[in-house]
NUDO-660531 format. One record per residue (C-alpha): residue in one letter; y, z, x. Coordinates in steps of 0.02 Angstrom, whole numbers, plus 50000, padded with zeros to 5 digits. Example, Ala and Ser with C-alpha at 12.3 -4.5 7.8 and 13.67 -1.06 7.14 Angstrom:
2
A497755039050615
S499475035750684
//
This chain:
132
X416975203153059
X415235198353126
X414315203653276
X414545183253320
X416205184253326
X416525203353402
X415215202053538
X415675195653718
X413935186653789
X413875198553931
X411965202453944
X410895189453945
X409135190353959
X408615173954062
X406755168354035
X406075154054166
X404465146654107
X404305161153995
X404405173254106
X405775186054108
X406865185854262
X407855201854329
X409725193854352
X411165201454445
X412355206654320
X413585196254300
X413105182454409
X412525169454267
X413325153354249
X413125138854135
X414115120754099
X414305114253955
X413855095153989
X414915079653943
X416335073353989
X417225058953894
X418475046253980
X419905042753879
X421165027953900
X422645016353851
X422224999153792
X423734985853732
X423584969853643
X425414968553706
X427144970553616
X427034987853663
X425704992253541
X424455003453622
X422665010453546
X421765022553617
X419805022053657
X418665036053732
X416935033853787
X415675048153827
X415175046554066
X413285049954016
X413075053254196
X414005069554159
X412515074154031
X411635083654152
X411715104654119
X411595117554262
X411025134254250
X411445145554404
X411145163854437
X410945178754566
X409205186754605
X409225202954718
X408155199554881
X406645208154834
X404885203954870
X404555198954707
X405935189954660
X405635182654838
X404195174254772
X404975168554615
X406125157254707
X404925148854841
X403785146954679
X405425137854586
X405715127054761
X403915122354746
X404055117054590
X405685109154609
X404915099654793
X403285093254681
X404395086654557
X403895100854431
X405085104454306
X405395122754228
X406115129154050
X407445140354017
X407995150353910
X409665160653890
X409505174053748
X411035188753698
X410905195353513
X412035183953449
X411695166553533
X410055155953611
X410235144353726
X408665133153812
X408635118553917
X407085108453971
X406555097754122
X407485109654234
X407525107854442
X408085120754551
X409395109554662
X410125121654783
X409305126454944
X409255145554932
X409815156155055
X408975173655055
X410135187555101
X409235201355206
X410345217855167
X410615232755060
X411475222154920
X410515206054966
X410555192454859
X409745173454817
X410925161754740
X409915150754618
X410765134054537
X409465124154442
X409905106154338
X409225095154182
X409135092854013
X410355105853868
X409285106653709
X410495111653563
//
C-alpha cells in the first residue's frame, strides 16, 4: 500500500498569501463544494425519469481554522479583515505529504472574536473559489 492511501491528512501546513500560518492542531476545516438537486419527472402512465442539475450557488469553498491569540497572529487576522473589508482577496493553500489543496479569490467572512486567556483562540472562516 501507498503512503496515499495509509496516511490520515492530520497535519496540514496552511499557507495564506504565501505565508505560512501557525494553526491549532486540529482545528482545520474544509467543504467540498457542490451540491446537485435531484428529482422525479413523469410524462405520465407512471413512467418516471430522473434528472439532476448541479445549485451553482453551492460552488462556493470555505476554509476555516483556529489561530492561538498571540500578538502576531493578532495581526494576521486584522490584516485578513482588512483585506477582506477592502474587497482584497487572499490565496490558500492546504499542503500534507500526500495531498495539495489551493483555492483563490478567498474572503475572510466571519467576524473574529479574539479570546483573551491562557488557551485563547481566533476562529477564522474564510470563502471563494476551490482550484482542483
Amino acid at each position: 500500500m501507498s503512503l496515499k492511501e495509509t496516511r490520515q491528512l492530520a497535519q496540514p501546513r496552511v499557507q495564506v498569501n504565501g505565508r505560512t500560518i501557525k494553526i491549532v492542531g486540529g482545528s482545520l476545516k474544509k467543504s467540498i463544494p457542490g451540491e446537485t438537486a435531484v428529482r422525479a419527472v413523469s410524462a405520465g402512465n407512471q413512467s418516471v425519469s430522473i434528472v439532476a442539475g448541479l445549485d451553482v450557488s453551492t460552488l462556493v469553498s470555505m476554509v476555516s481554522f483556529d489561530v492561538a491569540n498571540t500578538a502576531e497572529q493578532h495581526e494576521f487576522v486584522e490584516d485578513m479583515r482588512s483585506k477582506s473589508n477592502n474587497g482584497d482577496p487572499v490565496t490558500i493553500r492546504i499542503i500534507e505529504d500526500t495531498k495539495q489543496f489551493s483555492y483563490q479569490e478567498m474572503y475572510l467572512t466571519s467576524a473574529p472574536e479574539a479570546e483573551f486567556a491562557s488557551e485563547g483562540n481566533i476562529s477564522l472562516e474564510f470563502k471563494g473559489s476551490y482550484v482542483p
